[in-house]
C-alpha positions in Angstrom: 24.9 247.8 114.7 23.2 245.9 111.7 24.8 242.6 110.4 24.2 242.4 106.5 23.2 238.8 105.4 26.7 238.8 103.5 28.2 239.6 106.8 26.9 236.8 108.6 28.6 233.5 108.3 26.5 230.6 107.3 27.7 228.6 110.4 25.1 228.0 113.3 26.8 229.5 116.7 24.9 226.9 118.6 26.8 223.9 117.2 30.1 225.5 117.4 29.9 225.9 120.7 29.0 222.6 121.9 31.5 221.2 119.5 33.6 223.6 121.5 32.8 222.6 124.8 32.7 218.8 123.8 35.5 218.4 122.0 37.3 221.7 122.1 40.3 221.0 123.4 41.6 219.1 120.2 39.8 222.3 118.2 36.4 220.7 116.2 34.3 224.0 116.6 37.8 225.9 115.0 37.3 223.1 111.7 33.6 223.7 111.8 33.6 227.3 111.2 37.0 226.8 108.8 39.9 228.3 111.0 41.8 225.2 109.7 45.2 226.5 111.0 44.1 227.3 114.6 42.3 224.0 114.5 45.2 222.1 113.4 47.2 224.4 117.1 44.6 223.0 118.9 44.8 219.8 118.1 48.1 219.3 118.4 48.6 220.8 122.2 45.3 218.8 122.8 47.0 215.5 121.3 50.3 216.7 123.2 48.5 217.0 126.6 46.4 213.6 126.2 49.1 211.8 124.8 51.7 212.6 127.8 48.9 212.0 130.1 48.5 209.1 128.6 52.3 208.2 129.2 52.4 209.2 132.2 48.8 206.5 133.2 50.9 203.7 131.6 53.9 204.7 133.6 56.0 205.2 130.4 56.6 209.0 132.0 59.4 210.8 129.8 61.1 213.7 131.6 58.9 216.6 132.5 55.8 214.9 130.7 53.3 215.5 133.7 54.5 219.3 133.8 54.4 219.6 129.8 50.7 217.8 129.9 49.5 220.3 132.1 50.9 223.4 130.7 49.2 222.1 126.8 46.3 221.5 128.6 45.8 224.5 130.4 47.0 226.7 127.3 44.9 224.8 125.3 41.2 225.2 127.2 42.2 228.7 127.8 41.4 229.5 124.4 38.5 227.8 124.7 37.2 229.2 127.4 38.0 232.3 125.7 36.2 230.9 122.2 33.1 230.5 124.3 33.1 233.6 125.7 33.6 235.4 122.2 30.8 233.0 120.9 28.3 234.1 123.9 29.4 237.8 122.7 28.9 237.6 119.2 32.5 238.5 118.5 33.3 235.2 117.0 34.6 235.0 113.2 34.5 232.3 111.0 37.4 231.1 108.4 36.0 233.4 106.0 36.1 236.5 108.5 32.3 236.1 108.7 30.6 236.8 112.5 28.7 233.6 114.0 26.0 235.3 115.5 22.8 233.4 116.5 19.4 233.0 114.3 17.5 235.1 116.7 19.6 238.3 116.1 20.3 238.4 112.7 19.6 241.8 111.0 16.9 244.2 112.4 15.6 242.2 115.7 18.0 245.0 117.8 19.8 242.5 119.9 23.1 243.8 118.8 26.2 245.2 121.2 26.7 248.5 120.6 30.9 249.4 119.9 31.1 250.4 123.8 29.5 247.2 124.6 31.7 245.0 122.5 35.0 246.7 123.8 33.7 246.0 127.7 33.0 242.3 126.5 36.3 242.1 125.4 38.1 243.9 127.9 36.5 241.3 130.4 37.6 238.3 128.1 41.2 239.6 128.8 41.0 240.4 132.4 39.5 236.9 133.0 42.6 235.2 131.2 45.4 236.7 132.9 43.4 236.1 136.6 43.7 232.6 135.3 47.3 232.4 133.8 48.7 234.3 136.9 46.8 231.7 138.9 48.4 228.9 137.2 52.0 230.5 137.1 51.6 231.3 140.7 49.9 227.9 142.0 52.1 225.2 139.5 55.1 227.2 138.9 55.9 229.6 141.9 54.4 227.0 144.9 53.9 223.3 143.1 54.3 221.5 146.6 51.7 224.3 148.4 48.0 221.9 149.3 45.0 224.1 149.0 42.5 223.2 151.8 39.6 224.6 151.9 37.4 224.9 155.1 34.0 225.5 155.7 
């Protein structure tokens, strides 16, 4: 597959994701490349989980507010994880449904995925985020009082 220079977005994958693993949980790499509405989702479950935590530090704890922190937290760097993973894969868009795709495989160098490739990389992203959101419903919601020891 051959990326056209007008399909390329003018964003550098490099800086949107270390934006998105600095600061991804209250969504910077989505405002980078112009997603301004999942951005503004990002940053509000990031706000919601800091903010409770927050609460919750000063012993101001509102009902449910270490429960509700976790949950917006671990929603929200799920889709991070998950915006890295499509960054690494090249399957990342920008706001004006242009693909981030690094300097070193723009056009004719041949580092593309093929199609089958693409659909492999994404059928991984998916089984890798229901692992982790069974994981989390099973450890936080099915057995919260369960102690995971591990021993070597």
């Amino acid at each position: 597959m051959v990326v056209e220079k007008d399909e390329a977005s003018d964003k550098n994958e490099l800086v949107a994701a270390v934006l998105a693993l600095c600061w991804g949980t209250f969504g910077l790499h989505r405002f980078y490349v112009g997603k301004w509405i999942s951005g503004t989702v990002y940053l509000l479950f990031g706000s919601v989980a800091f903010l409770f935590n927050l609460l919750d530090d000063l012993g101001l704890s509102v009902i449910y507010s270490s429960y509700i922190s976790i949950i917006a937290f671990l929603l929200v760097v799920v889709a991070v994880l998950y915006d890295l993973f499509a960054l690494k894969n090249e399957s990342f868009f920008d706001g004006k449904n242009k693909l981030l795709i690094s300097k070193g495989t723009r056009e004719d160098s041949g580092l593309f995925l093929s199609p089958k490739e693409k659909a492999i990389a994404s059928t991984n992203a998916w089984i890798i985020f229901f692992s982790f959101v069974l994981f989390v419903i099973v450890r936080y919601v099915i057995f919260p009082e369960v102690v995971v020891i591990l021993a070597l």
